[in-house]
N, C-alpha and C positions, 0 to 999 in steps of 0.2 A: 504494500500500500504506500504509497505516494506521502510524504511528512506535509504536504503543500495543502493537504482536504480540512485541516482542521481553520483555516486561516477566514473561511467564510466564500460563499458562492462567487464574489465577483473576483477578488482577489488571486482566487483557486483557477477564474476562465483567463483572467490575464497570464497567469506565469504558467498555465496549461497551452494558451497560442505562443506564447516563444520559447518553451521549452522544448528545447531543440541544439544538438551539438553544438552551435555557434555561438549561441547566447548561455550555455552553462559555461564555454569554455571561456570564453570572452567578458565574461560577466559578472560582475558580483550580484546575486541576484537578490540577496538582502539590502541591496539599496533601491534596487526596485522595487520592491516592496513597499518600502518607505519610503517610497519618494526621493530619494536621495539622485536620482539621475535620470533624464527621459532615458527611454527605452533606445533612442538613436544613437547611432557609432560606426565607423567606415573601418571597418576590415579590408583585409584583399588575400591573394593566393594567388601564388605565381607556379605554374607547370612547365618546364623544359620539354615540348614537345617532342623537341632531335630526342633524347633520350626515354622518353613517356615517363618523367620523375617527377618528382616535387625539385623546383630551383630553389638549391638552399644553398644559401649566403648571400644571395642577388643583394644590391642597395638600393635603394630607394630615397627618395626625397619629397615630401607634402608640402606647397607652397597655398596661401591663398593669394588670390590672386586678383579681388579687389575689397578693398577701395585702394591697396597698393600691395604688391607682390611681396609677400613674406615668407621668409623659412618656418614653419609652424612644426616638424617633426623628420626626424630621418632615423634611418638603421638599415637593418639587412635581415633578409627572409628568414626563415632557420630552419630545421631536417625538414620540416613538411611543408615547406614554401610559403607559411604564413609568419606573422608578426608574432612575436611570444604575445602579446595585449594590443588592444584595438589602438590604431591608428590617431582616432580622436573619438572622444567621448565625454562623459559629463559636460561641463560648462565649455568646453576646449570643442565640444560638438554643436555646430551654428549653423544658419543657411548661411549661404557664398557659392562662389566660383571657386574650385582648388584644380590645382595641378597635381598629378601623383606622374613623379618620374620617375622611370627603373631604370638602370644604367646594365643593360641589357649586355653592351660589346665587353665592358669587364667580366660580365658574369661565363660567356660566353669563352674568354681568353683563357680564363684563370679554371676552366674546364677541359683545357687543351685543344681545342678544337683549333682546326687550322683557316685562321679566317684572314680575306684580302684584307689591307691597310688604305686607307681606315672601310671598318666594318660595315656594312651594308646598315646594318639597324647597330647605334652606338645609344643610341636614349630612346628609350618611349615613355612619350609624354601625350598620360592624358587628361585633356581636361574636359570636368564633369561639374555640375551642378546639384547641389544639396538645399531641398525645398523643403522638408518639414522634419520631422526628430523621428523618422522610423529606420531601421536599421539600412544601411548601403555599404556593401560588399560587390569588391573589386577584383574577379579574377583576372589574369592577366594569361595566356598559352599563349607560349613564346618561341620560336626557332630563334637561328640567327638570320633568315628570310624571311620571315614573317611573323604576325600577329594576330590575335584576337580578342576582343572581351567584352565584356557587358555586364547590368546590374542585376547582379545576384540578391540571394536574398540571406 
């Protein structure tokens, strides 16, 4: 049985629709509970298609990018190609414009792979928009040819 039924009906339907891999892992969910944080936060997950892996160690960098272009958070992927904790969250999670750039041609070099100088894709940068506090999750499948992605949930 679930520890979450005693907390009362509405409470119990809230943390029943995001109880889900992403939001236990991502999540302290005692503060949602309590109100301590909307429910919104930008994750991502980067997949090394040439090898069908998780890209672990890729870097990254989150910029917003108005009302003027800031460096808001950076790091690098880790064994399973996500961030160890969301990207942005609690008060640090707002609407805007962001940029999330992977620096794609290191990750790509420092993998051995033999790529022309300079690298066909060396940065991908994309920029996305954040309109209300529900959760936006950013996968990223990557070659060093190509790309893809879109909002996950």
């Amino acid at each position: 049985m679930l520890p979450i039924l005693h907390l009362g009906a509405s409470k119990a339907l809230i943390i029943a629709l995001v109880w889900r891999y992403d939001a236990i892992f991502y999540s302290d969910i005692s503060a949602i509970i309590g109100g301590g944080y909307p429910l919104g936060q930008l994750t991502t997950h980067v997949l090394d298609t040439a090898k069908g892996q998780p890209a672990d160690g890729m870097a990254w960098t989150l910029l917003k990018v108005e009302p003027q272009r800031q460096e808001i958070a950076s790091g690098h992927t880790n064994l399973n190609g996500r961030t160890d904790e969301p990207i942005l969250k609690g008060e640090g999670f707002a609407v805007g414009t962001y940029e999330l750039i992977f620096m794609v041609g290191d990750y790509f070099q420092s993998e051995g792979l033999d790529l022309p100088n300079p690298p066909f894709l060396n940065q991908v940068v994309l920029r996305f928009g954040i309109s209300d506090d529900l959760p936006y999750h950013i996968p990223l499948l990557v070659s060093p040819y190509g790309y893809s992605t879109y909002r996950g949930s």
